[in-house]
C-alpha positions in Angstrom: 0.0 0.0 0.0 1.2 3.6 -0.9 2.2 6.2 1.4 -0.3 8.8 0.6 1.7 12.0 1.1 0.1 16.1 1.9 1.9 16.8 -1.0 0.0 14.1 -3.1 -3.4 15.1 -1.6 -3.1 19.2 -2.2 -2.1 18.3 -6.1 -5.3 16.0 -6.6 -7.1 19.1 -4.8 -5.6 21.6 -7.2 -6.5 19.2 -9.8 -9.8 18.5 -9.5 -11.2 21.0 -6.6 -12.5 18.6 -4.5 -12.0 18.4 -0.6 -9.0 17.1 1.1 -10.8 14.1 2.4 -12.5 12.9 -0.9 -9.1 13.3 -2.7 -7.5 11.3 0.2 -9.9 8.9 0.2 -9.2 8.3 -3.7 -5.8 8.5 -3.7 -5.9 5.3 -1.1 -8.2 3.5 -3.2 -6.2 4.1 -6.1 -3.0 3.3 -4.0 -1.3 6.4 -4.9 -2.0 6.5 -8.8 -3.2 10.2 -9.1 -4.3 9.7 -12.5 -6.6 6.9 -11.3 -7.8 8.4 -8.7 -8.6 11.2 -11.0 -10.8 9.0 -13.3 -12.4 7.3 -10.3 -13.5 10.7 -9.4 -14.9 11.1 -12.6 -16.7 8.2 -12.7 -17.7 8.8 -9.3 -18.7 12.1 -10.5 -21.2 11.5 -13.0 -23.0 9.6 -10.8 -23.5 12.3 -7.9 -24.0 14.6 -10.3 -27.6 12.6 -11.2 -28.5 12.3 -8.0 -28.2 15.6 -7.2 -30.1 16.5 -10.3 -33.2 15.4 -8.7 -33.0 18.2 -6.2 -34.7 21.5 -7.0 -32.5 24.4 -8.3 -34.3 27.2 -8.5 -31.8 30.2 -7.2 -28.8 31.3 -10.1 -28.6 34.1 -12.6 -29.6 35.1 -16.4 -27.2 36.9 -18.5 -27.7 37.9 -22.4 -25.0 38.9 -24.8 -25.7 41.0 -28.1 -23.9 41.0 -31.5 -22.0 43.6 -32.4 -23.9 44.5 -35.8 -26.9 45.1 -33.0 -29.5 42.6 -35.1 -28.9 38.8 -33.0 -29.1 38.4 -29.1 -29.2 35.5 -27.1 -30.4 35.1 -22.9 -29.7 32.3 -21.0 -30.5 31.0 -17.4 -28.4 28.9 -15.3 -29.9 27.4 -12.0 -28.1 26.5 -8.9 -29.7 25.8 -5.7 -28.7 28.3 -3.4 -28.5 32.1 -3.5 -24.8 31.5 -2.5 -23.6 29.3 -5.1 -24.9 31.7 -7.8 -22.6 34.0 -6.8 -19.7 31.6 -7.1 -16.9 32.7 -9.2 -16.8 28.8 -10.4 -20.8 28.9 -11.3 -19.9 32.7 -12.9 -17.7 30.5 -15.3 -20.1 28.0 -15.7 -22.8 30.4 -17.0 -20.8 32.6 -19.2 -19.5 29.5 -21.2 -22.8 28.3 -21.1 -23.9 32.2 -22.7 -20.7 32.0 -25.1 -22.3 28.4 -26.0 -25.3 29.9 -26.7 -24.5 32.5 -28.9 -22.0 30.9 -31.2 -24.5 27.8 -31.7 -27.4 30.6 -32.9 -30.1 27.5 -33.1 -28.9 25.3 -30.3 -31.2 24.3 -27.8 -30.7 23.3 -24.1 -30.2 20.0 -24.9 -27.8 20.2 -27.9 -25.9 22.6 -26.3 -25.4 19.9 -23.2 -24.0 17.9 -25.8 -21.6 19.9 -27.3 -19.4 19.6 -24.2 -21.0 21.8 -21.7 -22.7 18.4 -19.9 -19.3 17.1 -18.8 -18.1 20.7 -17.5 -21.6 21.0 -15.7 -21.0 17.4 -14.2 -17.7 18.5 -12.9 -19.2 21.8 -11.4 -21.6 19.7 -9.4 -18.7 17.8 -8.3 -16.8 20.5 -7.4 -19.8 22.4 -5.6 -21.7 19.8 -4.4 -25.4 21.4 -5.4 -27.7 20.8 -8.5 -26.4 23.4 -11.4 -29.0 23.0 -14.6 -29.0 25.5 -17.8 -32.4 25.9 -17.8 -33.7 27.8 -21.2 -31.9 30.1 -23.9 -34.0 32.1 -26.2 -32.4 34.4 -28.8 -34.0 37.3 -30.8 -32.5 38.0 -34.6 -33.3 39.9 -37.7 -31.4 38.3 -40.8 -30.1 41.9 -41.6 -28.7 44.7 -39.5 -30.8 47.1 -41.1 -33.8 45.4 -40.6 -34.0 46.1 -36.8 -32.2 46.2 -33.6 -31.4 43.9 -30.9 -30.8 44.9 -27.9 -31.0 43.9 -23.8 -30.9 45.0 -20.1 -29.9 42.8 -17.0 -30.8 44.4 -13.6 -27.9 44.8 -11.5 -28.4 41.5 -9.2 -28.8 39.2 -12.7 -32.0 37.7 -11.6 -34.1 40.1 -14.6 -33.1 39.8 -18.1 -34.8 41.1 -21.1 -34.0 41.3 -25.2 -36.2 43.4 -27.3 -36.1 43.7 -31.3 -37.2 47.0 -32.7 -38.1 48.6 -36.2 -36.6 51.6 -36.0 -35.2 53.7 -33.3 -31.7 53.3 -31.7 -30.0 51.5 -29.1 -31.1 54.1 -26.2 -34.9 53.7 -27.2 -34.2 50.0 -26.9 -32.8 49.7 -24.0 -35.3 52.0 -22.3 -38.0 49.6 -23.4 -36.1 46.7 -22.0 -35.8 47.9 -18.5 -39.6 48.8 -18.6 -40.4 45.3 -19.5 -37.6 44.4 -16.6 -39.7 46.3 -13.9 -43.5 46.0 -15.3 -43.7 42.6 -16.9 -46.1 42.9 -19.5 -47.8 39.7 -20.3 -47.7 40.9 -24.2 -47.0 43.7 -26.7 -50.4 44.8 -28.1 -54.2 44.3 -26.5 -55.2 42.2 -29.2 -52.4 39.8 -28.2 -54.0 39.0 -24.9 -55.2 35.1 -25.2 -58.5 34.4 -25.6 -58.8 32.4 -22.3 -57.1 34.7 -20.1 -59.3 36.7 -20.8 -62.3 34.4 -20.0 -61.0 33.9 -16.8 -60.4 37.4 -15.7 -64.2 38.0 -17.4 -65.6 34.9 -14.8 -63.6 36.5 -11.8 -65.2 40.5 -12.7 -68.2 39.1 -13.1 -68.6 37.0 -10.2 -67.4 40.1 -8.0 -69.9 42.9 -10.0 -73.2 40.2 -9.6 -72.5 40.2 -5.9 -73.0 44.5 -5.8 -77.0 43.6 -7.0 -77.0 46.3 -9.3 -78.9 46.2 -12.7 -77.6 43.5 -14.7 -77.0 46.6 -17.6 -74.6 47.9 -14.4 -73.2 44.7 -14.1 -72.4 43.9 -18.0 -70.8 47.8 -18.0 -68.7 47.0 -14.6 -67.6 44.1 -16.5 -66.5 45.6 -19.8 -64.6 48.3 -17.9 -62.7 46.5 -16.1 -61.7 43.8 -18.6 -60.5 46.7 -21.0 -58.5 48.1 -17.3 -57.1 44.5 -17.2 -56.1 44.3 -20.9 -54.1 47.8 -20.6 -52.5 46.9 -18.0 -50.8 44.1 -19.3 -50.2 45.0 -22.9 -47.6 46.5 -23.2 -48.2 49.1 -25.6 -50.6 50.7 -23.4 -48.3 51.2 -20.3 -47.5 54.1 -18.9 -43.8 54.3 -19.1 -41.6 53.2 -16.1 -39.8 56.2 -16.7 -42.4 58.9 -17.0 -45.7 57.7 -16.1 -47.2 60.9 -17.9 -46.0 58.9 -21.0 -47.5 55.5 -23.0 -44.9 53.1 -24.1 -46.5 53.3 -27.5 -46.1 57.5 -27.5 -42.6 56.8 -26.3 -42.2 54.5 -29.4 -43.8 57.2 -31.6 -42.0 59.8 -31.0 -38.4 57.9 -31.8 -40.1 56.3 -34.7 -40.3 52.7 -33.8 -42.3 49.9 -33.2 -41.9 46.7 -31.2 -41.3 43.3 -33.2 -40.4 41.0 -30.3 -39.4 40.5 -26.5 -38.2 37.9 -24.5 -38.3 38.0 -20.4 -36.5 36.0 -18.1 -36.7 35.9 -14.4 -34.3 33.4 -12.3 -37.0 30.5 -10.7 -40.0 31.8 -12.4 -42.2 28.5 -12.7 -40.1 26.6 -10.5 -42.0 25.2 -7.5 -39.4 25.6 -4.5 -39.6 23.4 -1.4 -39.8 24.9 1.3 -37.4 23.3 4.1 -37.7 23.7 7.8 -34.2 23.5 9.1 -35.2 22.3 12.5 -37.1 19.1 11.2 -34.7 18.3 9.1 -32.0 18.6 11.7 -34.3 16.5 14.3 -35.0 14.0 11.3 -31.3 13.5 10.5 -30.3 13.0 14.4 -33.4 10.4 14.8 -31.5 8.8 12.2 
């Protein structure tokens, strides 16, 4: 049996960013072969990493990256399971090759751009970390030529809010004041006749359920109805938003003015649709010294 040396045990460390005891405990089943214990780990590896993937990541970052010509942009989001982790400088990595990924391969999805390496380097991030790590969605936004539009994007300063927006006309400024509208309002679309058909069912169920229990006139009630169905719609299109910026101001008068109009726009926020689970820390202490 090999002497497994400190000297041995910090280079497997350095090597693969794992904690002194795992690395000791591989270099002793490998009897000192570092470069078997370093494939043992990555077998090993592969196989935490699934069963960590089971556990819900729903903390992390988006980021978005624009072409230089203005006219292609891509956002991504990468999911980690704590707060913590998502600030990382290891997960930073992570997500910007994941974002470089993205952009170069311009109609990649999730799953092709796993396989175009970026599975094995999220495997060894789990590894390394010791949490789930998932790139969840890209989308990207493109016109075929620079002078048919513009492209452009705004991430709010804690990277948890990212939006790209194409445009017919305008410039870059316009843009990106749109962007960080739809950041802080989230419209659900860009024009009132966009809003789906069944939303607006429901919303007409709900108002109507409310306005019959006033027992006004049922002409009252249909009116009570209608206005605030039409309240509901403006509010979520976003076209008929005041602006974030100057609520004296539409977002469709803002686009007038600069001579542009709204082809597109894509919203992510980090977890959203993501059912978290919420964890009390006590029981799950008490549980694990019952066990």
């Amino acid at each position: 049996m090999a002497t497994i040396t400190a000297g041995m045990v910090k280079e497997l460390r350095e090597r693969t960013g794992l904690g002194m005891m795992d690395c000791k405990k591989a270099l002793t089943e490998a009897d000192g072969n570092m470069e078997k214990a370093i494939e043992n780990l990555r077998k090993a590896s592969g196989i935490k990493a699934e069963k960590k993937s089971s556990r819900v990541a729903a903390e992390g970052i988006v980021l978005t990256k624009i072409a230089e010509d203005g006219n292609y942009g891509v956002v991504v989001e990468v999911n980690s399971e704590t707060d913590f982790v998502a600030r990382d400088d290891n997960f930073l990595e992570f997500a910007q090759k994941a974002l470089e990924l993205a952009f170069a391969k311009r109609d990649a999805d999730v799953e092709s751009l796993l396989g175009a390496g970026l599975e094995e380097a999220r495997q060894a991030l789990v590894q390394k970390i010791g949490e789930n790590i998932n790139l969840r969605r890209v989308e990207r936004l493109r016109f075929e030529d620079a002078n048919d539009g513009i492209v452009e994007s705004y991430v709010h300063s804690n990277k948890r809010i990212a939006v790209l927006i194409a445009l017919r006309g305008g410039d870059e400024d316009i843009a990106r004041d749109i962007a960080m509208h739809v950041a802080a309002i989230n419209p659900m679309v860009i024009r009132a006749e966009d809003v789906p058909e069944d939303v607006l069912a429901k919303e007409s169920e709900i108002y109507s359920a409310q306005a019959r229990k006033s027992g006004k006139p049922e002409e009252i009630v249909e009116k009570m109805i209608s206005g605030r169905l039409r309240k509901f719609v403006a509010e979520v299109s976003l076209l008929e938003q005041p602006f974030v910026k100057d609520p004296d101001c539409k977002v469709s008068d803002l686009l007038k003015e600069a001579g542009a109009d709204i082809v597109n726009f894509v919203r992510f926020e980090v977890g959203e649709g993501i059912e978290k689970v919420a964890v009390d820390f006590a029981q799950e202490v008490a549980a694990q010294v019952n066990a």
